[in-house]
Predicted model as a PDB file, atoms N, CA, C, CB and O in Angstrom, pLDDT in the B-factor column:
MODEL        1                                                                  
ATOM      1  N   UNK A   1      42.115 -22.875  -2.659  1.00 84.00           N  
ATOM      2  CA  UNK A   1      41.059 -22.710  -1.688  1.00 84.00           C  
ATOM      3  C   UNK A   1      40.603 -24.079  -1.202  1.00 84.00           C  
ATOM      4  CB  UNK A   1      39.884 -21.918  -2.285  1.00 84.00           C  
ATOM      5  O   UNK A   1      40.456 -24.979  -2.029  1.00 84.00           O  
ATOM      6  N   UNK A   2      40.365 -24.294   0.127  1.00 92.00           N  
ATOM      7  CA  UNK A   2      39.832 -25.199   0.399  1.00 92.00           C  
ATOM      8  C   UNK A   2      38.415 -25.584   0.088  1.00 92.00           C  
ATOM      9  CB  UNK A   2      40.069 -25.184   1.349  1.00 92.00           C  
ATOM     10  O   UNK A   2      37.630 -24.896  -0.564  1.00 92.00           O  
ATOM     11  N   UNK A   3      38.231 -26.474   0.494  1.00 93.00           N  
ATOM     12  CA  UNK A   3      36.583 -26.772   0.435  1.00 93.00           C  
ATOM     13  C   UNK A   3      35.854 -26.547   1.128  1.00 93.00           C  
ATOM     14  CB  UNK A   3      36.154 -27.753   0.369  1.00 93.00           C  
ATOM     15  O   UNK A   3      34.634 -26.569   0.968  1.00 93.00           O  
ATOM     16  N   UNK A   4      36.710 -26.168   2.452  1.00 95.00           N  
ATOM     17  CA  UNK A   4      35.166 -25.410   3.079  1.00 95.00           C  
ATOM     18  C   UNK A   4      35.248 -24.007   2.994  1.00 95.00           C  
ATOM     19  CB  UNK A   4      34.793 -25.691   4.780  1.00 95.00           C  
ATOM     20  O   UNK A   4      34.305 -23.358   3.445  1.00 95.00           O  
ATOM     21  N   UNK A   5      36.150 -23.462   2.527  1.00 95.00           N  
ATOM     22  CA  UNK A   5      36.263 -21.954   2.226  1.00 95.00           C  
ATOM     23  C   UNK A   5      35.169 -22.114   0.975  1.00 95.00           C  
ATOM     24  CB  UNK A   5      38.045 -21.286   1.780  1.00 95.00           C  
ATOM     25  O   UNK A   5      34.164 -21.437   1.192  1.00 95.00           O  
ATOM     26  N   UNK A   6      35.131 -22.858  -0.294  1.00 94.00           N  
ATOM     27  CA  UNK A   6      34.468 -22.475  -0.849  1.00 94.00           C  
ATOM     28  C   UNK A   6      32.999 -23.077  -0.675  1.00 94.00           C  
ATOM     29  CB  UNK A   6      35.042 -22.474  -1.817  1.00 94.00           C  
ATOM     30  O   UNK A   6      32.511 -23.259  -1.791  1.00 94.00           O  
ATOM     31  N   UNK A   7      32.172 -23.430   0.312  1.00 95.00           N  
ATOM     32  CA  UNK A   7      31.446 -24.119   0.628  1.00 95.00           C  
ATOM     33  C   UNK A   7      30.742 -22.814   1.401  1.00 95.00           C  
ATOM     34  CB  UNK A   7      31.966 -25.413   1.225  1.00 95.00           C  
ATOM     35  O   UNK A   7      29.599 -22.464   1.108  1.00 95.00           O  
ATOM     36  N   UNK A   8      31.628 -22.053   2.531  1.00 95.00           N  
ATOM     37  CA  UNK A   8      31.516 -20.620   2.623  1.00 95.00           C  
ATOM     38  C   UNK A   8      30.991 -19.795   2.154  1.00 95.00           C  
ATOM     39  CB  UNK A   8      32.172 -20.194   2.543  1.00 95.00           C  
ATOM     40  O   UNK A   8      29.995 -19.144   2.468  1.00 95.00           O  
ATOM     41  N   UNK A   9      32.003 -19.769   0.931  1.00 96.00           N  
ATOM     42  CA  UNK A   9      31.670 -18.768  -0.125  1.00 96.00           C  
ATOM     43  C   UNK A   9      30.162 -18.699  -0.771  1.00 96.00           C  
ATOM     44  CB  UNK A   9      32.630 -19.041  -1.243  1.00 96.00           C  
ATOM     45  O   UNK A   9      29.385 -17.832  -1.172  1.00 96.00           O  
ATOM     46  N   UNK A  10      30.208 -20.143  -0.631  1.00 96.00           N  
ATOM     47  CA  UNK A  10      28.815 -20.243  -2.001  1.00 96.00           C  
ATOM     48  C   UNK A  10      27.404 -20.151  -0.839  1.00 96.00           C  
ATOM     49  CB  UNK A  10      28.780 -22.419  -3.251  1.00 96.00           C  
ATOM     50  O   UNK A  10      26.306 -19.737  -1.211  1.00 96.00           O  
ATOM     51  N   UNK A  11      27.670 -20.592   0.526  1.00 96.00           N  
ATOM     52  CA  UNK A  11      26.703 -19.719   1.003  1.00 96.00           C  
ATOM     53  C   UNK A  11      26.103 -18.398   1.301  1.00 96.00           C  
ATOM     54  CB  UNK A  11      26.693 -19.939   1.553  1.00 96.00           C  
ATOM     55  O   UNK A  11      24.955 -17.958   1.237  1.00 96.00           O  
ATOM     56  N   UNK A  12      27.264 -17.901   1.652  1.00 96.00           N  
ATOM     57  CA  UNK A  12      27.655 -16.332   1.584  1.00 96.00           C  
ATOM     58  C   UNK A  12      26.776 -15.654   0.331  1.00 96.00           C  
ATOM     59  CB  UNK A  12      29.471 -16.128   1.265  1.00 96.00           C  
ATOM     60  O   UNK A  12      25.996 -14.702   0.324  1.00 96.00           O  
ATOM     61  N   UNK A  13      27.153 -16.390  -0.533  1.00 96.00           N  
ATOM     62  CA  UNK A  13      25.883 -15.122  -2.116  1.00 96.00           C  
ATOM     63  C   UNK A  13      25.010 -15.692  -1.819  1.00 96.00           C  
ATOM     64  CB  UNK A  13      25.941 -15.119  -4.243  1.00 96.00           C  
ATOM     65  O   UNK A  13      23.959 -15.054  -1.887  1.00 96.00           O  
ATOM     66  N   UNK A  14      24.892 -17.274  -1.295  1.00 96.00           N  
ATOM     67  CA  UNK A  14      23.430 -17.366  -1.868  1.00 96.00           C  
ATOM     68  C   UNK A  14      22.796 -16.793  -0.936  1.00 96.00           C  
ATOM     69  CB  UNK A  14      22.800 -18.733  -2.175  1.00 96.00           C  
ATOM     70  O   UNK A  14      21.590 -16.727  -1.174  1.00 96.00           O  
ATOM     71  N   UNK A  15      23.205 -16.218   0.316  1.00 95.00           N  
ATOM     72  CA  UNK A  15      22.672 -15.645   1.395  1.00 95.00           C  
ATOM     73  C   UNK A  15      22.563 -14.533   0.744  1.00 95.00           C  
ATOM     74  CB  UNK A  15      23.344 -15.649   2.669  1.00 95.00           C  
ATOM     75  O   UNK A  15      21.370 -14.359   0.496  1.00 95.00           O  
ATOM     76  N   UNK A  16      23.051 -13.892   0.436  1.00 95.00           N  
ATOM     77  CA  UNK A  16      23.192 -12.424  -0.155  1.00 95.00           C  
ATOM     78  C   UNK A  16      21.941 -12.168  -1.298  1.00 95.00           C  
ATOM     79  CB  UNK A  16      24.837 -12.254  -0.964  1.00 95.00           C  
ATOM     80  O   UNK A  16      21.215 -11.174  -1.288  1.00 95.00           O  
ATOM     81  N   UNK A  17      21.849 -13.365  -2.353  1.00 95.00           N  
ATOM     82  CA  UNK A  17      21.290 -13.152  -3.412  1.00 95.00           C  
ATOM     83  C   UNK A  17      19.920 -13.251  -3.330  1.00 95.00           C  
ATOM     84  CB  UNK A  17      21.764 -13.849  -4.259  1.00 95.00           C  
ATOM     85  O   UNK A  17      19.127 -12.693  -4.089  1.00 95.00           O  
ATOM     86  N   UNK A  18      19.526 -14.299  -1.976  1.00 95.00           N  
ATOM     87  CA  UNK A  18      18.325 -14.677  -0.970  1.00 95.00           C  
ATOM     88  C   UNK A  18      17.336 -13.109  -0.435  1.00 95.00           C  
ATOM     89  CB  UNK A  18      19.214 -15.536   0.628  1.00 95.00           C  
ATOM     90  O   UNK A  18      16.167 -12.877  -0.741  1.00 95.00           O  
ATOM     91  N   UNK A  19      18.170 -12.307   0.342  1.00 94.00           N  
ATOM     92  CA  UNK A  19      18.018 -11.225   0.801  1.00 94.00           C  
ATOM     93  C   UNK A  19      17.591 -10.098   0.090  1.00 94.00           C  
ATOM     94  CB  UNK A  19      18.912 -11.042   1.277  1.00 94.00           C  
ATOM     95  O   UNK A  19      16.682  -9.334   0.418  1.00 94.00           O  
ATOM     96  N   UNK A  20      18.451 -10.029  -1.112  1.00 93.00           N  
ATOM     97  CA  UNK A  20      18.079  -8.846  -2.283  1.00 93.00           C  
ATOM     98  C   UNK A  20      16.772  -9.333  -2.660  1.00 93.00           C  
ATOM     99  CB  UNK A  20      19.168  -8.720  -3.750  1.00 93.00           C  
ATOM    100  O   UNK A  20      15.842  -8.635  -2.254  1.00 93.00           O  
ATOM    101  N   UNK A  21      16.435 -10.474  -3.413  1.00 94.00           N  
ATOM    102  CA  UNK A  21      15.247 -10.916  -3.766  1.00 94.00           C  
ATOM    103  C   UNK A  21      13.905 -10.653  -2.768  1.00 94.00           C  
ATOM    104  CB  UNK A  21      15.500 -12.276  -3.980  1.00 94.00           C  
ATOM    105  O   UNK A  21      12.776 -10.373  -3.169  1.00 94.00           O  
ATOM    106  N   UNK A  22      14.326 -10.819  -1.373  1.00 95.00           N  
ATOM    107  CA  UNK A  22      13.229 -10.892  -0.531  1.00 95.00           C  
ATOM    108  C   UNK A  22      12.969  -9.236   0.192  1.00 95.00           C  
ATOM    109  CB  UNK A  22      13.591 -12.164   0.628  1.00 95.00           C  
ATOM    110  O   UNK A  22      11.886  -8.809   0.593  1.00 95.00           O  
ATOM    111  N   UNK A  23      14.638  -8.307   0.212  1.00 95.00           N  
ATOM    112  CA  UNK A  23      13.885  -7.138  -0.096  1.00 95.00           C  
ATOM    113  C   UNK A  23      12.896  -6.137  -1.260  1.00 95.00           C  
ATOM    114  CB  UNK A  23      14.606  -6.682   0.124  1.00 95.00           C  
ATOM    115  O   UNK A  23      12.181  -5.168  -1.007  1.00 95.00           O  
ATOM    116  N   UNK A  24      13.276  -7.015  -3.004  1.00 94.00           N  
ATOM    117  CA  UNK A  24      12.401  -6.672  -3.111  1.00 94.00           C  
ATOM    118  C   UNK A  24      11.181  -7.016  -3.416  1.00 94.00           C  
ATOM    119  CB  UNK A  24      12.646  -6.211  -3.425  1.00 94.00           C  
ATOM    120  O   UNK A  24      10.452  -6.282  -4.084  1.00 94.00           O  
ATOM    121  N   UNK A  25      10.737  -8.432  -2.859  1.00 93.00           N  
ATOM    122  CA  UNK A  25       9.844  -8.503  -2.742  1.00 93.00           C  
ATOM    123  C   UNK A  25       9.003  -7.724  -1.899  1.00 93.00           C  
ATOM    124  CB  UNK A  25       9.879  -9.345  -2.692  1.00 93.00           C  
ATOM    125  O   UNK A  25       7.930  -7.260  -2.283  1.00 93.00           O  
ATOM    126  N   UNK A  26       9.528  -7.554  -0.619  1.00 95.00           N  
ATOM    127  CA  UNK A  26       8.983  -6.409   0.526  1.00 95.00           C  
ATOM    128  C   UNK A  26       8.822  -5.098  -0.068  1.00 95.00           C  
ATOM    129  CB  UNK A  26      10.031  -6.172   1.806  1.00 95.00           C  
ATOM    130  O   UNK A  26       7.885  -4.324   0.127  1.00 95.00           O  
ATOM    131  N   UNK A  27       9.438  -4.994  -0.520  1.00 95.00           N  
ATOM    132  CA  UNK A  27       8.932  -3.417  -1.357  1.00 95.00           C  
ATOM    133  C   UNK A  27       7.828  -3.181  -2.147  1.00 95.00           C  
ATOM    134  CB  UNK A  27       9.854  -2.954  -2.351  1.00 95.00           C  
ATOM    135  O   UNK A  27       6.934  -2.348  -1.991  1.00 95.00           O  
ATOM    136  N   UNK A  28       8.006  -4.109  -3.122  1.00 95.00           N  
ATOM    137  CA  UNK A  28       6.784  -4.515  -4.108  1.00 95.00           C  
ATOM    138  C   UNK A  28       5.418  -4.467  -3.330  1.00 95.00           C  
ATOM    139  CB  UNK A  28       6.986  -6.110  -4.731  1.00 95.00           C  
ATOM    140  O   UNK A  28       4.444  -3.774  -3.624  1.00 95.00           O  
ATOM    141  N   UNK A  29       5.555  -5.430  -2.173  1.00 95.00           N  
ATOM    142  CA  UNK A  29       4.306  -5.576  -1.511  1.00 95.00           C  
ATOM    143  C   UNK A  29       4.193  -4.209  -0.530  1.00 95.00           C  
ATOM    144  CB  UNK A  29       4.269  -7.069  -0.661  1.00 95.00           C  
ATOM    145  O   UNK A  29       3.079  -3.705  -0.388  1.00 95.00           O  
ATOM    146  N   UNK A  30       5.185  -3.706   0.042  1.00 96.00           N  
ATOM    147  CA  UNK A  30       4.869  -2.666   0.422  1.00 96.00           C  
ATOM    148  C   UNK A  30       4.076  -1.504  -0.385  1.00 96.00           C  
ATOM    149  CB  UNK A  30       5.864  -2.380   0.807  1.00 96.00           C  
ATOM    150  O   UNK A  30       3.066  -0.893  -0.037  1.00 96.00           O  
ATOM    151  N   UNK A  31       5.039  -1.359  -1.867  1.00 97.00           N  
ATOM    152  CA  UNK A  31       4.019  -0.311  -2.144  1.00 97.00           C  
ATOM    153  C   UNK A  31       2.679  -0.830  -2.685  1.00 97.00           C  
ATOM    154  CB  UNK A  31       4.579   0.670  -3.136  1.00 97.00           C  
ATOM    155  O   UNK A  31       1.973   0.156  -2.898  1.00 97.00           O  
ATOM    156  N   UNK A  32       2.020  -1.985  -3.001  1.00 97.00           N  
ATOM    157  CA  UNK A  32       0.790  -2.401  -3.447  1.00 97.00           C  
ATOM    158  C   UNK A  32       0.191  -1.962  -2.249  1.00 97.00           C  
ATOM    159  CB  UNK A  32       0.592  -3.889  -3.887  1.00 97.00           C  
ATOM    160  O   UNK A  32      -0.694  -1.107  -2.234  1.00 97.00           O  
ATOM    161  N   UNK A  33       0.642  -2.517  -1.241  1.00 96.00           N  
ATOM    162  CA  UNK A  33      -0.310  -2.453  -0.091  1.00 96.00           C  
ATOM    163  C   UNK A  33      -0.792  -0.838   0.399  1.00 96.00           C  
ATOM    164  CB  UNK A  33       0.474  -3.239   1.175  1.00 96.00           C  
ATOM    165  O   UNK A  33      -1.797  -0.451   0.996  1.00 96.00           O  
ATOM    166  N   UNK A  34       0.313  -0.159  -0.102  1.00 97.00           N  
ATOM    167  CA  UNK A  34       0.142   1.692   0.496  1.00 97.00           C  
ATOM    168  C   UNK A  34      -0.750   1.956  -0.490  1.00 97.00           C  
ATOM    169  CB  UNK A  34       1.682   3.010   0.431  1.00 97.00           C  
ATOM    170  O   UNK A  34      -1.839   2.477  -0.246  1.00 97.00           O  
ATOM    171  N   UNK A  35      -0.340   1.596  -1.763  1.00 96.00           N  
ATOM    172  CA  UNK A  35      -1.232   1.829  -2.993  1.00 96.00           C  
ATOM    173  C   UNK A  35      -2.650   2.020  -2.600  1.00 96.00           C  
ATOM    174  CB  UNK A  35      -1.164   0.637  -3.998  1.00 96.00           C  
ATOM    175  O   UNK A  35      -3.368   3.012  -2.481  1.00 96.00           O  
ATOM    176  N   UNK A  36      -2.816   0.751  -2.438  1.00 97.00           N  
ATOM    177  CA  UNK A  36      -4.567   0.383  -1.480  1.00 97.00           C  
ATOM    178  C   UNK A  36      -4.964   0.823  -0.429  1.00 97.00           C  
ATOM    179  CB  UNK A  36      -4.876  -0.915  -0.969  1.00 97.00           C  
ATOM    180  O   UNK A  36      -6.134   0.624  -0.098  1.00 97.00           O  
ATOM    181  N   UNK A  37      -4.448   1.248   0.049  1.00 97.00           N  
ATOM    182  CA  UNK A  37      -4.801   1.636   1.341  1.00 97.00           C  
ATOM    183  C   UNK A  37      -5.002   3.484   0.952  1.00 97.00           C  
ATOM    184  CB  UNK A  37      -3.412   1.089   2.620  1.00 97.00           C  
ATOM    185  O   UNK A  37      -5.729   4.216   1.624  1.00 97.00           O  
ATOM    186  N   UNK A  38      -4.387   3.838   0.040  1.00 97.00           N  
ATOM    187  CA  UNK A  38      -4.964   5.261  -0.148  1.00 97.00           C  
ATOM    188  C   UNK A  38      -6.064   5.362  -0.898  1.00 97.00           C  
ATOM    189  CB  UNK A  38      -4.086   6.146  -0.728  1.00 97.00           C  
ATOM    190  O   UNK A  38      -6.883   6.246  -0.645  1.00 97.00           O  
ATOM    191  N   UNK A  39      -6.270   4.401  -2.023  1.00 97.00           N  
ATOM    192  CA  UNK A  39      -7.434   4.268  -2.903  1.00 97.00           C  
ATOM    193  C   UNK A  39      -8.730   3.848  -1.850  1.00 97.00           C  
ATOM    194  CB  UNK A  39      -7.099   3.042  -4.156  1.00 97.00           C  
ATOM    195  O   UNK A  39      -9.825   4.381  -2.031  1.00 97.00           O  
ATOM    196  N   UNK A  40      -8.578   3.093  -1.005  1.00 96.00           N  
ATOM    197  CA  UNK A  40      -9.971   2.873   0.010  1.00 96.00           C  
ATOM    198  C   UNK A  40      -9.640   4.121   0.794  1.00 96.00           C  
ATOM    199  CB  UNK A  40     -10.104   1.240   1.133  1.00 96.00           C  
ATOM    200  O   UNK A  40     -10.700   4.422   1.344  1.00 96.00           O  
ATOM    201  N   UNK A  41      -8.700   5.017   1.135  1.00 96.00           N  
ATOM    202  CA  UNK A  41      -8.823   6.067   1.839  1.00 96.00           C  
ATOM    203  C   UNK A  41      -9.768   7.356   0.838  1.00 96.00           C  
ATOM    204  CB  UNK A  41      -7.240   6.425   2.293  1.00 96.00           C  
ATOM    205  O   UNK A  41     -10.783   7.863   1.314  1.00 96.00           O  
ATOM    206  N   UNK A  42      -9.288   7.713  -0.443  1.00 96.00           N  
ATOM    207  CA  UNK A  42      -9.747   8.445  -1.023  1.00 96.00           C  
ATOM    208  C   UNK A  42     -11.316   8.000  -1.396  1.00 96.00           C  
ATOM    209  CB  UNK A  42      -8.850   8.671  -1.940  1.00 96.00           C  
ATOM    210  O   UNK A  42     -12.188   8.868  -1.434  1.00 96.00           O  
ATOM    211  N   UNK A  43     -11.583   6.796  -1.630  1.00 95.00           N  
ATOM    212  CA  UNK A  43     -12.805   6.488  -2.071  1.00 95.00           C  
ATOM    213  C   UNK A  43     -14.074   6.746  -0.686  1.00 95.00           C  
ATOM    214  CB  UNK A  43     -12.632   4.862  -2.658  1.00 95.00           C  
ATOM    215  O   UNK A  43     -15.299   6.861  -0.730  1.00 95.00           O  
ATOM    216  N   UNK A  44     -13.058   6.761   0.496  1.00 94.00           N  
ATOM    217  CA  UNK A  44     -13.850   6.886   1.507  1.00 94.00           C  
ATOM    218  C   UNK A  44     -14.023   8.469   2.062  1.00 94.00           C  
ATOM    219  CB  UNK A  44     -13.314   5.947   2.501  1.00 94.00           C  
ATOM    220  O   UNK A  44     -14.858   8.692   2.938  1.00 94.00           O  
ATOM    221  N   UNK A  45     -13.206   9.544   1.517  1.00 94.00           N  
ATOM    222  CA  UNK A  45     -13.502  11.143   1.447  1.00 94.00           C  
ATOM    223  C   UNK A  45     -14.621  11.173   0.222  1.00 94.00           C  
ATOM    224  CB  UNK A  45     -11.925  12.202   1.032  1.00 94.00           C  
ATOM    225  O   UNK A  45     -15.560  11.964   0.132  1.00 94.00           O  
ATOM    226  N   UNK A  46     -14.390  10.453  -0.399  1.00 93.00           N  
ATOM    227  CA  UNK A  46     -15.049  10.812  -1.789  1.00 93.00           C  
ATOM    228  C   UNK A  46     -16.502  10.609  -1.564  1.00 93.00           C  
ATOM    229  CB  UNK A  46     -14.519   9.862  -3.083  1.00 93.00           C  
ATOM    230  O   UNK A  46     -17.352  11.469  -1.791  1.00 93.00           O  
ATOM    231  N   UNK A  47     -16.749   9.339  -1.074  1.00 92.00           N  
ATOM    232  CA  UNK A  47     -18.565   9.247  -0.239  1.00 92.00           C  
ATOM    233  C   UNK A  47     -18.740  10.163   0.441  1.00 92.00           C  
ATOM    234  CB  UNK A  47     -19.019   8.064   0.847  1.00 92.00           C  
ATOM    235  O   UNK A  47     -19.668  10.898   0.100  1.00 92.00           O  
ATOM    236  N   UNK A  48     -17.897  10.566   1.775  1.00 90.00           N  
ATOM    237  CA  UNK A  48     -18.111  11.202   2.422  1.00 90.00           C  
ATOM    238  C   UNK A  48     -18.874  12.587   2.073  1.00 90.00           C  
ATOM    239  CB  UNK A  48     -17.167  11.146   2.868  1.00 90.00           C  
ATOM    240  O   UNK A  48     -19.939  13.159   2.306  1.00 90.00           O  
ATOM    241  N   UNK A  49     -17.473  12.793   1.258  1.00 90.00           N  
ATOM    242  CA  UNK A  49     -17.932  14.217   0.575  1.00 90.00           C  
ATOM    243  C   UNK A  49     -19.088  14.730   0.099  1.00 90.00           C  
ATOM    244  CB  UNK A  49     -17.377  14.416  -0.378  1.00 90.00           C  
ATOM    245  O   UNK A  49     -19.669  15.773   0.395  1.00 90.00           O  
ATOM    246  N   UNK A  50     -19.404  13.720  -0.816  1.00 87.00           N  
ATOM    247  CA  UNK A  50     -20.688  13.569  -1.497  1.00 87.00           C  
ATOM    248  C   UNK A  50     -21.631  13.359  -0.533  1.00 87.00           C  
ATOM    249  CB  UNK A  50     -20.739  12.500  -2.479  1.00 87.00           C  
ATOM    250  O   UNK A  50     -22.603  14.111  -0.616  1.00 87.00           O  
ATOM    251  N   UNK A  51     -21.640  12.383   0.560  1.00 83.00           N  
ATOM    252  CA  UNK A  51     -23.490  12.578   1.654  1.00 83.00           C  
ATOM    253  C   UNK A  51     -23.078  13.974   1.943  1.00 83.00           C  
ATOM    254  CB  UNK A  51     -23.906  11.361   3.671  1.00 83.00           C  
ATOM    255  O   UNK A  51     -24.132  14.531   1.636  1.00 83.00           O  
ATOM    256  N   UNK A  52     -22.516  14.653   2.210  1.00 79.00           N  
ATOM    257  CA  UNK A  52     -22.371  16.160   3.371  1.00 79.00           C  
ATOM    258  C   UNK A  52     -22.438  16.948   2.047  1.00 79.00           C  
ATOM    259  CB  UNK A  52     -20.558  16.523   4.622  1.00 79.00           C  
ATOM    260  O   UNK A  52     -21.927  17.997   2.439  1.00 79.00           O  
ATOM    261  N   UNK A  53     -22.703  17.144   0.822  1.00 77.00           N  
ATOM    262  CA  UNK A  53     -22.738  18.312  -0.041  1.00 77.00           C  
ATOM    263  C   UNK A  53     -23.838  17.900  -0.262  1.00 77.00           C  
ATOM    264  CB  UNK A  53     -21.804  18.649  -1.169  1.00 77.00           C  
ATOM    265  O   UNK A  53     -24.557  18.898  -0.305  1.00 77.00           O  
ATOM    266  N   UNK A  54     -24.763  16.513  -0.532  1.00 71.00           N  
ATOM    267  CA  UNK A  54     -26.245  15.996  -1.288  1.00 71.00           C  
ATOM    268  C   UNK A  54     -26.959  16.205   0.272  1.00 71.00           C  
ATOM    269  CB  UNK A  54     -26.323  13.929  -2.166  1.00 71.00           C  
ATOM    270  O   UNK A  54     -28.186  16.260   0.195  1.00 71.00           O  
ATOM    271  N   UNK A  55     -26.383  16.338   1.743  1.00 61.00           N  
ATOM    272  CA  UNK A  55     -27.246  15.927   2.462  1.00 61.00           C  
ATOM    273  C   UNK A  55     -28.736  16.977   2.611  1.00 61.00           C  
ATOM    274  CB  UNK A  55     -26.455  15.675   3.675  1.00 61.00           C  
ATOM    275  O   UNK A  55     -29.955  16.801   2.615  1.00 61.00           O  
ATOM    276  N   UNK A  56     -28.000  17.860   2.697  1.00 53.00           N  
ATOM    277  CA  UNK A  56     -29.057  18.945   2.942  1.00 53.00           C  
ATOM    278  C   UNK A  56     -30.666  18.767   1.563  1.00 53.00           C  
ATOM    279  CB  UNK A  56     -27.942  20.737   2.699  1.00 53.00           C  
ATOM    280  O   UNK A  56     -31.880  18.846   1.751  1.00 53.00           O  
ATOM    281  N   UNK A  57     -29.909  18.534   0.388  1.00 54.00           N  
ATOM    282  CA  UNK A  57     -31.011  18.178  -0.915  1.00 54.00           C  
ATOM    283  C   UNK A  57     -32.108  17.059  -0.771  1.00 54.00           C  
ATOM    284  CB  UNK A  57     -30.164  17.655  -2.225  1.00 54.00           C  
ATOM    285  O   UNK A  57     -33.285  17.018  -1.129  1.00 54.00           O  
ATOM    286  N   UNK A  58     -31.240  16.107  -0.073  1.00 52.00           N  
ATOM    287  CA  UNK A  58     -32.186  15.172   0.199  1.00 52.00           C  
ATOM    288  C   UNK A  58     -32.882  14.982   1.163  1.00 52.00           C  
ATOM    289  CB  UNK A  58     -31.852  14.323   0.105  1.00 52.00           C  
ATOM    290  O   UNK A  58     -33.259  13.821   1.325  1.00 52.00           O  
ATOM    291  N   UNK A  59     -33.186  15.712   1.863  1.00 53.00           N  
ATOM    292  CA  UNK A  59     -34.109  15.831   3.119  1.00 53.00           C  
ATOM    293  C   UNK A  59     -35.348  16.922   2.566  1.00 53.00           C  
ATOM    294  CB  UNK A  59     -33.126  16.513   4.632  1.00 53.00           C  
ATOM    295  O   UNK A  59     -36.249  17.395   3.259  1.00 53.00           O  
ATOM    296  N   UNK A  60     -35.188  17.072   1.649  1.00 52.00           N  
ATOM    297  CA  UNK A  60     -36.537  18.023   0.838  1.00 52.00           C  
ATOM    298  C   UNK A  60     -36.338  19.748   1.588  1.00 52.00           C  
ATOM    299  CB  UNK A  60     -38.642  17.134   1.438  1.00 52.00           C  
ATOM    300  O   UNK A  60     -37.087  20.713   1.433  1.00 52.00           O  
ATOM    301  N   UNK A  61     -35.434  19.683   2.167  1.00 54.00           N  
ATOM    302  CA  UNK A  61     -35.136  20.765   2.470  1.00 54.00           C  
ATOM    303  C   UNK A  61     -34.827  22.116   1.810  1.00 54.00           C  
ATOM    304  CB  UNK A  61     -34.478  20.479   2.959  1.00 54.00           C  
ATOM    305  O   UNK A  61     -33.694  22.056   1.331  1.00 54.00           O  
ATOM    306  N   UNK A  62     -35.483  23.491   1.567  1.00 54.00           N  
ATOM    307  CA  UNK A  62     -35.153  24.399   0.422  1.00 54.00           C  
ATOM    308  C   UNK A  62     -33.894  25.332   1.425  1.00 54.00           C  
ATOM    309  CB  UNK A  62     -36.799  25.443  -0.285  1.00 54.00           C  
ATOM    310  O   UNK A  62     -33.633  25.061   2.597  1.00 54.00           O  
ATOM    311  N   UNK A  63     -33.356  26.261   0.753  1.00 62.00           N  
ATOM    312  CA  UNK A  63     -32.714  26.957   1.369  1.00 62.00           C  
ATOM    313  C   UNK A  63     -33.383  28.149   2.459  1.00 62.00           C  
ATOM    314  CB  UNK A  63     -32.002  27.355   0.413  1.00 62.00           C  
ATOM    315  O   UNK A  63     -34.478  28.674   2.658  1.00 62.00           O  
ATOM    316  N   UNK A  64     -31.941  28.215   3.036  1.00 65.00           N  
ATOM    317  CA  UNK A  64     -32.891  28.969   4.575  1.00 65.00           C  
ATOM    318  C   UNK A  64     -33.344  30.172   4.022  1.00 65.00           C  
ATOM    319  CB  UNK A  64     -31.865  29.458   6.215  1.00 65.00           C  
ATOM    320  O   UNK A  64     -32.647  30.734   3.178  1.00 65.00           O  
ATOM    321  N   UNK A  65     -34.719  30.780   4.482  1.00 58.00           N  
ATOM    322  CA  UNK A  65     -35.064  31.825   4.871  1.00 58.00           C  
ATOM    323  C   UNK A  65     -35.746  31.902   3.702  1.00 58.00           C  
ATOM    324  CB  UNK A  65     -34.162  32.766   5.323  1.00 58.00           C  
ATOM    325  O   UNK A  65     -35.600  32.924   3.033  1.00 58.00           O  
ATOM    326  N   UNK A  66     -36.665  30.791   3.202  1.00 54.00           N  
ATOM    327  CA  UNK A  66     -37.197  30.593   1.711  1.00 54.00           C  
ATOM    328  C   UNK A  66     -38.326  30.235   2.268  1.00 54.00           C  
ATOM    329  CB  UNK A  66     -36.514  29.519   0.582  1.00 54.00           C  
ATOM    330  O   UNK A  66     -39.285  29.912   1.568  1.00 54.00           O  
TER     331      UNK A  66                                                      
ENDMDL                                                                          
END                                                                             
């Protein structure tokens, strides 16, 4: 083999070995990031939920027709 065949070569993986690493880095961060983004989604039904079931209680309000 010549030398620039293998000069080639050895870019060739390290290109290769470059890519695998940095997809999974993208993944990793992909799923952290989905991760979070459902936990501030759920935490934000979860308030929700809670003013619209407490709202009516806290306005000193009794039930209708009382």
């Amino acid at each position: 083999m010549s030398d620039r065949a293998i000069v080639v070569l050895g870019v060739w993986l390290l290109l290769l070995v470059l890519l695998g690493t940095a997809t999974i880095g993208i993944a990793i961060a992909f799923y952290i990031g989905l991760g979070s983004v459902m936990a501030v989604l759920a935490a934000i039904l979860f308030i929700a939920s809670r003013r619209r079931a407490g709202g009516g209680r806290h306005a000193g309000a009794g039930p209708r027709g009382a």
